[in-house]
C-alpha positions, 0 to 999 in steps of 0.5 A: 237792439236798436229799432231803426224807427226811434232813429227815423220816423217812417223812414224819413230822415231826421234833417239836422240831428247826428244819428249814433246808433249803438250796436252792442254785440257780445259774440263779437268786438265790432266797433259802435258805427256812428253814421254821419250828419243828416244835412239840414234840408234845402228850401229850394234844391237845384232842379227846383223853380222858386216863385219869380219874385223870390228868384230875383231877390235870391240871385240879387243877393248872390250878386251882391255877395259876389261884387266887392271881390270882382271891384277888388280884381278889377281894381288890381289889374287897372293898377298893374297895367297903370292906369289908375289916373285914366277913369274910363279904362278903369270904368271899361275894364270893370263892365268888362269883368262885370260881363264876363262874370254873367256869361261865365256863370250862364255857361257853367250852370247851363253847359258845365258842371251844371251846379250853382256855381258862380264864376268871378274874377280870378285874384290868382292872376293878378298876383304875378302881375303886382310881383311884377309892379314891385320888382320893377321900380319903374313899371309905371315910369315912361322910360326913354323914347329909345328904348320904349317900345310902346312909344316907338310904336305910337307917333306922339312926340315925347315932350313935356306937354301935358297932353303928350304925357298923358297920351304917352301914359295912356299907350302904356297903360294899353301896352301892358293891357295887349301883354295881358290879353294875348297871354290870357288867351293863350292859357285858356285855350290850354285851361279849355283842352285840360277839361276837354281831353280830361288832364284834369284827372291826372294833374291830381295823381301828382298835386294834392292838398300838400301842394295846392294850399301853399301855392293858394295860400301865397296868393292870399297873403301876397294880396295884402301889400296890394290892401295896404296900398288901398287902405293907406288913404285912410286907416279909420275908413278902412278899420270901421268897414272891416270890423263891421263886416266881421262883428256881423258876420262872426259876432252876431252871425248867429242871431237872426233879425225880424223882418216883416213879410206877407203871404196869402195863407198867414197874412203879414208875419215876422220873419226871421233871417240872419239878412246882417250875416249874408250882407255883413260884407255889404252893409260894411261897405256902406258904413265906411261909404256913409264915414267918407260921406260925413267927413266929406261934408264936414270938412275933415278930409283934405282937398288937395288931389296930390295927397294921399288922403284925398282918395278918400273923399266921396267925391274924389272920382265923382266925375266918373259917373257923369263922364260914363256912357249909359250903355257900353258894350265890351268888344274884343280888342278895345284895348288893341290888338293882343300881344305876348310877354313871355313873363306873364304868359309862363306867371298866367300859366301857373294861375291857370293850374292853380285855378283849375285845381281850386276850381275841382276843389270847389265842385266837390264842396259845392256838391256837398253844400247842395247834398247831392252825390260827388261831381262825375268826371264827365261834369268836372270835365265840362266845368273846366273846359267852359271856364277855359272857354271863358278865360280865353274870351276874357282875354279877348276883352281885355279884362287881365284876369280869368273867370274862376269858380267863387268859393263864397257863394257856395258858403252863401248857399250853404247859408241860405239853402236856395241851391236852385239853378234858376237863381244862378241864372239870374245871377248870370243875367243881373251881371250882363246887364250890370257889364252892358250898362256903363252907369251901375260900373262908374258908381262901383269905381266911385268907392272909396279907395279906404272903404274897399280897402276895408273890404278886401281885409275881410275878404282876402282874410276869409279866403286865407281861412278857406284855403287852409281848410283844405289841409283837414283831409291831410295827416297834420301829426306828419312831420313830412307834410308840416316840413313840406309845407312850412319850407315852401311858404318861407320860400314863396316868401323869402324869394320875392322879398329877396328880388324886391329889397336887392334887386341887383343881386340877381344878373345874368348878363342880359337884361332881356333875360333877367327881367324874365327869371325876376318875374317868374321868381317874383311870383309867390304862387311859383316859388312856393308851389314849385318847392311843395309839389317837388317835395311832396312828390319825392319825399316818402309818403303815403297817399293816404297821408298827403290828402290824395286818397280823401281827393280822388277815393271821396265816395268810399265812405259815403253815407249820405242821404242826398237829397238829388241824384246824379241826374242833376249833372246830366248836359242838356242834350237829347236823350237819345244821343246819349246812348251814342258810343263816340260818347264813351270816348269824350271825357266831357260826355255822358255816355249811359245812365248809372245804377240809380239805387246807387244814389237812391238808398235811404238812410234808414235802408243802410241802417237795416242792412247793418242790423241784419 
């Protein structure tokens, strides 16, 4: 019989090793129990307080994980609202979305789930706003004044005065962006009741993994046309800058680079660290950014602004940075008072559901990254209703889009190992100052349309690849899962293809009407996500098989040595309140403590209780 001490010296677990240990048994058929693998352990785990210095360098890089994929909605929805020739609103909607990333990641750390979680701009809500600018030839054209009821609203005459054109563009451009905003405070005001009466829970009674992965996945792969329009300035530019990222980050990911460091006890030393796989994404920006520079120099780009290819000049917004104020301070309802599109508000209500299970999803894997036990009801509930809460001021802002919770830095935790709240709180606190300060957003708008379309590959790309990890807890050898999720991302696709190649074939007899069944049905997340959630709730299956079971029953097989307790997700209230009994009855709070052996057996403890 094997001695638990040749599997863990002094009862302390062996970080990194995959503990088998063989109980042979001749008097009965007991299958061996292979125990799972022993996370490697943390540098700094979530109540930890790393050294000040190495706080900032941490939450710094955590920031700049985070950036490009906050550049790239941004970018997306000064498209879609057409406003890519005005630099200024581009620049304020960047310092908005910059801002609400810090006060959303402030509240999620210190008031929601309490894990690092980092809260960024939400792609899920542009795609029905790019479906949309597809669909309709002339979203951005200036139709007749007569029928314009942007420009029967403004008292500029329709002439053609340059500057009356551009004023006329630009009060589109504030139109769709008062659409935008009263839709997204509508439906997060809906996201923040979800957590705050605990729907949550029962939204995944009937939405699994069968449903979720093909109405996300949607998105990823909707987002391509928008890449191409980006990269199309320049296909070289935006080819160096994703493979450079992904020969970092893939390649060579697993080497680590020297790098000199200095500490009172060893003096200077080499430390080694994969710095090129953490800022792989980063560093390609850079190379494509010093490509633009170079060709820009030397003449190899062209110098006539109608040309595509000028976009990809170093310079071909370099006016943004001296125009942009040094302090810019967000205000609700800069872009004028909210407005309501019936379209997008259903198009922004679907991104809502979609993200707030994608957002529970994220919870779990972060719980796992940073090895401490399952998030408890009370602390989803909280984490949804504080990113309900912030969408529902993000649209007071009028940034487009909503806050979700950034499933690359989780992975960027799991590759560092600092899981420390202090570092998100940073994090939270660089991007306010990066939101408040207009000069830091006029130089991320200066990016090269090539070179970000570059990074979108490789990050749109890896969020395809995380979406379709979900499908590990679903029977893959089910041919009732295969057929509901192979139909219903032909139709996320087929639809809006059909709407967009034939668009007269659809009508109603009132365009009115038509205009809002073509944007619900040019929206891929819709199509698609309806017909999987329809089949998947209909055809026979067992629970077990459409990933339910392994969503919901996540503690069953539960072997883990964590690190931290469920403590961690305490809120920061008094101690006493706890023990209130209205606490009972609010899904969102915490009413007494758990049994801490639950959460406190080692190991070695389950090992011994086996044996004997």
């Amino acid at each position: 019989m094997a001695d638990v001490k040749d599997v863990c010296e002094n009862g302390e677990t062996c970080p990194g090793v995959d503990i088998e240990l063989d109980i042979p048994d001749e008097s009965t058929d007991a299958p061996d129990i292979v125990y799972k693998e022993v996370p490697e352990p943390l540098l700094y785990k979530i109540s930890d307080r790393p050294p000040v210095h190495m706080t900032f360098f941490f939450a710094f890089q955590q920031v700049l994980v985070a950036l490009s994929g906050s550049l790239a909605v941004s970018s997306f929805v000064a498209d879609v609202a057409c406003a890519s020739d005005f630099s200024d609103i581009r620049t304020d909607l960047l310092s908005s979305t910059l801002l609400m990333n810090g006060v959303t990641t402030l509240l999620m750390v210190t008031l929601g789930a309490r894990l690092p979680l980092f809260q960024g701009a939400a792609s899920d809500y542009v795609v029905p706003l790019l479906a949309m600018q597809i669909i309709d030839k002339d979203f951005c054209a200036l139709p007749d004044s007569a029928t314009n009821y942007a420009v029967e609203n403004t008292t500029l005459p329709m002439t053609n005065s340059t500057g009356s054109i551009t004023d006329l563009k630009r009060q589109l451009s504030f139109t769709k962006l008062q659409e935008f905003q009263g839709c997204l405070i509508l439906v997060g005001i809906i996201h923040c009741l979800v957590g705050l009466t605990g729907l949550g829970g029962l939204l995944l009674r009937f939405i699994g993994p069968v449903t979720v992965v093909p109405a996300i996945l949607l998105s990823g792969i909707f987002l391509s046309r928008a890449t191409a329009k980006f990269a199309r300035s320049h296909w070289g530019m935006a080819a160096l800058t994703a493979s450079t990222s992904i020969i970092l980050s893939l390649y060579v990911g697993h080497k680590k680079m020297p790098f000199p460091a200095w500490s009172r006890k060893r003096g200077f030393f080499i430390y080694w660290y994969p710095f090129h796989q953490v800022f792989s994404l980063l560093i390609g920006i850079l190379a494509g950014w010093l490509m633009s520079a170079l060709m820009t120099w030397f003449g190899a780009l062209t110098t006539d602004v109608n040309e595509t290819q000028y976009m990809a000049r170093v310079d071909a917004q370099s006016g943004v940075i001296r125009d942009a104020n040094w302090f810019k301070v967000p205000y609700p309802n800069q872009f004028g008072a909210p407005s309501f599109h019936t379209g997008v508000f259903i198009a922004f209500l679907i991104a809502t559901i979609t993200s707030i299970l994608d957002s529970i999803g994220d919870y779990y894997a972060c719980a796992r990254v940073c090895n401490v036990p399952p998030p408890p009801k009370h602390a989803v509930n909280r984490g949804l209703a504080v990113e309900g809460f912030a969408s529902t001021i993000s649209g007071m802002l009028g940034c487009g889009h909503a806050t979700t919770t950034n499933g690359g830095s989780i992975g960027a935790v799991g590759v560092t190992k600092v899981a420390s709240r202090d570092v998100f709180v940073c994090v939270a606190v660089i991007y306010i100052v990066f939101g408040l300060v207009g000069k830091v957003s006029a130089v991320f708008i200066t990016i090269p349309q090539p070179v970000l379309g570059g990074a979108m590959i490789v990050m749109f790309g890896m969020f395809n690849g995380i979406v379709l990890s979900n499908l590990q807890v679903i029977s893959l050898s089910s041919t009732r899962n295969l057929a509901i999720i192979g139909t219903s991302l032909l139709v996320g696709l087929m639809v809006p293809y059909w709407l967009e190649a034939f668009p007269n074939d659809f009508s109603t007899g009132n365009p009115y009407n038509d205009n809002i069944i073509k944007t619900l049905l040019a929206n891929p997340n819709l199509c698609g996500g309806v017909v999987a959630c329809f089949l998947d709730n209909t055809v026979p299956g067992t629970r077990k098989e459409r990933g339910i079971t392994a969503w919901q029953n996540y503690q069953e097989e539960d072997t883990c040595v964590y690190s931290e307790g469920v403590e961690v997700y305490l809120p920061l209230i008094p101690e006493s309140w706890r023990s209130w009994k209205v606490m009972k009855y609010l899904p969102f709070c915490y009413h007494r403590p758990e049994n801490p052996s639950k959460f406190t057996s080692t190991q070695t403890e389950k090992l011994q209780n086996h044996i004997e």
